[in-house]
C-alpha positions in Angstrom: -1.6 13.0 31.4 0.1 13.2 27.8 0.9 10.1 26.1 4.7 9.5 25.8 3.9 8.8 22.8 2.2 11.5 21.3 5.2 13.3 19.3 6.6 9.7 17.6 2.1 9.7 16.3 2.6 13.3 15.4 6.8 12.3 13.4 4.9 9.5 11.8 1.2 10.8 10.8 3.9 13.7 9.7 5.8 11.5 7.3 3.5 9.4 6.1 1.6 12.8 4.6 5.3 13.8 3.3 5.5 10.9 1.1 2.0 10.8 -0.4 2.6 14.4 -1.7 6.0 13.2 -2.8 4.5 10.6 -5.0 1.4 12.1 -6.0 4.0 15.0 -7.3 5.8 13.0 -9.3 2.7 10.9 -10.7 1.3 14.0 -11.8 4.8 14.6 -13.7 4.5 11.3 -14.8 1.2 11.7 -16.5 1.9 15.0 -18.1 5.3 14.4 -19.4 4.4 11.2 -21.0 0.6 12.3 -22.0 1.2 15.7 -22.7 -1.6 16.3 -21.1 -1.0 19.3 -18.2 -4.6 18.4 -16.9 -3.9 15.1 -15.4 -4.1 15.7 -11.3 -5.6 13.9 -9.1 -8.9 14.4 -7.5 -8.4 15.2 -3.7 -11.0 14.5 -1.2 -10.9 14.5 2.4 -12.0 11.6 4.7 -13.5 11.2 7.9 -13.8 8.4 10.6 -16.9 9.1 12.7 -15.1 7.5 15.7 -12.0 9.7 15.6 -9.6 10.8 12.4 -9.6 11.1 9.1 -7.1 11.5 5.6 -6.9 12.5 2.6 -8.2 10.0 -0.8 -5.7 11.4 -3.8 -7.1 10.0 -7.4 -6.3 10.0 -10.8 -8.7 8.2 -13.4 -8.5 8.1 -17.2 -5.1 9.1 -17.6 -2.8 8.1 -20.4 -0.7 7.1 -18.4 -2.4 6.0 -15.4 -5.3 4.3 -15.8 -6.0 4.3 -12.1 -4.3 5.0 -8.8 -5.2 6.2 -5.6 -3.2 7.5 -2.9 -4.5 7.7 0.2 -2.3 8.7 3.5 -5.0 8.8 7.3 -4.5 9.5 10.6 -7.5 7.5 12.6 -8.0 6.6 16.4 -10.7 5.8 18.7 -12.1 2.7 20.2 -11.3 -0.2 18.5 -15.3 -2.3 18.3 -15.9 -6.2 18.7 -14.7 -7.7 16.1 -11.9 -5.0 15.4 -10.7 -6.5 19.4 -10.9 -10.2 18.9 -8.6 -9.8 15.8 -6.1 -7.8 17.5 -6.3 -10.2 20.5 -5.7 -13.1 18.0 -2.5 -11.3 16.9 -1.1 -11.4 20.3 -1.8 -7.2 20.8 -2.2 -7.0 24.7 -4.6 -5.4 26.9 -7.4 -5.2 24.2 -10.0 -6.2 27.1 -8.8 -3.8 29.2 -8.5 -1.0 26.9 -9.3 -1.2 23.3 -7.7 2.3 22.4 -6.3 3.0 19.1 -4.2 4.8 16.9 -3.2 4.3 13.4 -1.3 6.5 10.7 -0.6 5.3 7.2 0.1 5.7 3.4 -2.1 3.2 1.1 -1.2 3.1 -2.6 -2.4 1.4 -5.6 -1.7 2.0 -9.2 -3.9 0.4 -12.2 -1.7 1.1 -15.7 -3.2 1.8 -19.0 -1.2 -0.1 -21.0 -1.1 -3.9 -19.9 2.7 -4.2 -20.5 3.1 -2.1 -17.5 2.7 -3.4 -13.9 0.2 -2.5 -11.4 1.5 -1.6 -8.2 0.3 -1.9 -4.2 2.9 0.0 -1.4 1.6 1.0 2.0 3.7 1.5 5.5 1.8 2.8 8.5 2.1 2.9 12.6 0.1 1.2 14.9 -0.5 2.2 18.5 -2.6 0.9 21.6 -2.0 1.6 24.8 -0.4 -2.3 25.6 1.9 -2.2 22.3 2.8 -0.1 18.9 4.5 -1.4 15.9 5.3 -0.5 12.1 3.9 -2.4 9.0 3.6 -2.0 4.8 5.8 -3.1 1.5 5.3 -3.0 -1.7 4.1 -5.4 -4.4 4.6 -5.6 -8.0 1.7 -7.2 -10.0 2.2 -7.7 -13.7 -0.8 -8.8 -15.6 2.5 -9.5 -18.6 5.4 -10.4 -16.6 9.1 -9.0 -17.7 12.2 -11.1 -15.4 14.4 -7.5 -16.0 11.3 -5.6 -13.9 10.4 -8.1 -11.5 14.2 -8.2 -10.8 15.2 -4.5 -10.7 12.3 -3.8 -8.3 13.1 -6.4 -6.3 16.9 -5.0 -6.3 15.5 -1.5 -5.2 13.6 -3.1 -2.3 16.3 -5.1 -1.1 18.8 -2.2 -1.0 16.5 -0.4 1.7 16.1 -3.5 3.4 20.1 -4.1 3.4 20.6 -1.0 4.5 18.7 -2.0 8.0 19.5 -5.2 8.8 20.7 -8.1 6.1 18.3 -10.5 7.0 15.4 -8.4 6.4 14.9 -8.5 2.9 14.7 -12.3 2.3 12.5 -12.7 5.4 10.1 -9.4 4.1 10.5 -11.2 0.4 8.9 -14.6 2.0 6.4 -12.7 3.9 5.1 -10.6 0.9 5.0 -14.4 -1.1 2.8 -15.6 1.6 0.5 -13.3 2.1 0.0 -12.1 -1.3 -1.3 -15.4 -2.5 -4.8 -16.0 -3.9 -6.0 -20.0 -1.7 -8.9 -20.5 -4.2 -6.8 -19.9 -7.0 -3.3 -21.3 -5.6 -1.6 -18.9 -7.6 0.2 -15.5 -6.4 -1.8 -12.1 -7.0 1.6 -11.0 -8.7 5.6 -11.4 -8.3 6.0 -10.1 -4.7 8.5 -7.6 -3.0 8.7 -7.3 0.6 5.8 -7.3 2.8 6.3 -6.6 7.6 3.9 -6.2 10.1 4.1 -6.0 14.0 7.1 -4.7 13.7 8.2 -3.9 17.2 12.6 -4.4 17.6 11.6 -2.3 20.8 13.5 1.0 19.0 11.1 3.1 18.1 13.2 5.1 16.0 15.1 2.4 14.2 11.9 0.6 12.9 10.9 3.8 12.4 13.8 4.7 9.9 13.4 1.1 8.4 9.5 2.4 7.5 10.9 5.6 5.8 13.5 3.6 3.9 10.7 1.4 2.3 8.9 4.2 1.4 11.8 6.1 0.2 12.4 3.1 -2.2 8.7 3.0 -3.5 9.5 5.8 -6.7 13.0 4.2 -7.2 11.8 0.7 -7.6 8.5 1.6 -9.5 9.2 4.5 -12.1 11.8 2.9 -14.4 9.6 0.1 -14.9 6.6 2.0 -15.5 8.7 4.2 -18.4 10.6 1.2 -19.9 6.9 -0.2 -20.6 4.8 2.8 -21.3 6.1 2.7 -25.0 5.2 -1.6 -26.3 2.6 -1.6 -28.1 -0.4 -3.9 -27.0 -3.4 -6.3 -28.9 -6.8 -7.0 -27.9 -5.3 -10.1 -26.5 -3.2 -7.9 -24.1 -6.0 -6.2 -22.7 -7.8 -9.0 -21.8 -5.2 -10.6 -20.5 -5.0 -7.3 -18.0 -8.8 -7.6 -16.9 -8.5 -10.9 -15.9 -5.4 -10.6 -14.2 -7.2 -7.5 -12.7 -9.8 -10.0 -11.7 -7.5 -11.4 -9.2 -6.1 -8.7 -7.6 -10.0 -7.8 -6.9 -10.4 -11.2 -5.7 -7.2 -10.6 -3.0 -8.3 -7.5 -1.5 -12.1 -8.3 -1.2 -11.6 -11.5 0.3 -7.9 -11.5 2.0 -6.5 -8.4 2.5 -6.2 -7.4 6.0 -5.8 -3.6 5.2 -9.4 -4.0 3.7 -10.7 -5.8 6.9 -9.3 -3.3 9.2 -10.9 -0.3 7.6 -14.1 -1.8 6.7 -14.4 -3.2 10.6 -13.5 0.2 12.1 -15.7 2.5 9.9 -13.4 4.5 7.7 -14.7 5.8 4.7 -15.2 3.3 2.7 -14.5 4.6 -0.8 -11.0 5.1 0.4 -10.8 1.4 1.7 -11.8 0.3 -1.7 -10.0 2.8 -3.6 -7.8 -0.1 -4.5 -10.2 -1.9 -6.6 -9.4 -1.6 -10.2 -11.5 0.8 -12.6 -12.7 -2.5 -14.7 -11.3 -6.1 -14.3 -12.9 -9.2 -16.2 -13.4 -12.8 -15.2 -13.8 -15.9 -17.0 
């Protein structure tokens, strides 16, 4: 029996690998406009899940720009195990007893900068499926190690105009969501200065959370490029870099102990270079 489903996975696994060779395109522009180096592509390696599925880990090291960043876009399904169930089940997902099924398509992205003036960055959106429910997730996160008000607010204004452009309350309900769940306990301080951050997003249309997903995603180059070339340029100090490695030092703190992205691929066996790719190259701590 086919899955009513199966065309909206195949529109959204679709998409999702749209956008990652969207922004890896104009990364790689990035890089060798501003470097001057024509060399600076990212490393391409496909991934597997042994239970079912697989991607594609996109990364650029060393760069001039870039010091850092990873895009990675999958398309993974199988049987969800144990653990993987009783978190679901804690989420209110029905039917995991019955049938622990899953499906999952996404775009994962993290950017370390070279020069500590300029922000690191975190965006991801992905689908969900199980047989009992489906729903849309991701944002984006701005995380200065030097914080700028102009760039926290301009990428904030980019975010809320594909937000707006939805539904008006969704941006200040995202926003609040992205400043909860982006902050460090132990260190009861954020991990940076937000965006917009939804999950289990199920309106019951398909296709207008669906467009919502795209329009974040859409927003991602918009609300991250003009920062990244206003800063490129400041020169930095000793001072600045370590300043960066410790800041760098949280964020590794956030996605080894908190992040639920993290959790989920570790617990359902993906390749686990991609589920770390977000780690920074070097970080510091006191």
């Amino acid at each position: 029996m086919t899955d009513p489903f199966d065309i909206r996975k195949l529109q959204a696994a679709e998409w999702f690998r749209t956008l990652r060779d969207e922004i890896v395109a104009a990364f790689e522009a990035l890089e060798s406009r501003l470097s001057g180096d024509a060399a600076g592509h990212f490393e391409v390696t496909p991934t597997t899940r042994p239970g079912g599925g697989g991607g594609l880990m996109s990364v650029m090291r060393e760069g001039t720009v870039f010091e850092k960043v990873g895009v990675n876009v999958s398309t993974v399904h199988g049987t969800l195990g144990e653990k993987a169930r009783q978190a679901m089940a804690a989420r209110g997902v029905p039917g995991m007893e019955r049938d622990p099924r899953f499906w999952a398509s996404g775009i994962s992205l993290v950017a370390h900068m070279r020069n500590p003036h300029t922000p690191a960055v975190h965006m991801n959106t992905r689908m969900f499926w199980t047989p009992g429910a489906w729903w849309f997730g991701g944002g984006a996160d701005l995380n200065p190690c030097i914080e700028y008000a102009e760039d926290t607010a301009a990428f904030h204004t980019a975010l809320q105009a594909a937000c707006d452009g939805h539904d008006p309350a969704y941006y200040s309900r995202f926003k609040a969501w992205a400043d909860e769940y982006f902050f460090i306990p132990h260190r009861n301080r954020a991990r940076g200065v937000g965006g917009i951050f939804y999950d289990d997003l199920n309106s019951g249309d398909w296709e207008a959370d669906f467009a919502f997903t795209r329009s974040v995603g859409r927003a991602f180059l918009p609300a991250f490029l003009p920062v990244t070339e206003r800063r490129l340029g400041t020169p930095t100090t000793e001072e600045d870099r370590e300043t960066q490695l410790r800041h760098r030092g949280l964020y590794a703190e956030y996605n080894l102990v908190y992040d639920r992205g993290t959790r989920f691929g570790l617990e359902t066996g993906h390749n686990a270079d991609a589920v770390l790719m977000s780690l920074p190259p070097v970080a510091k701590w006191y």
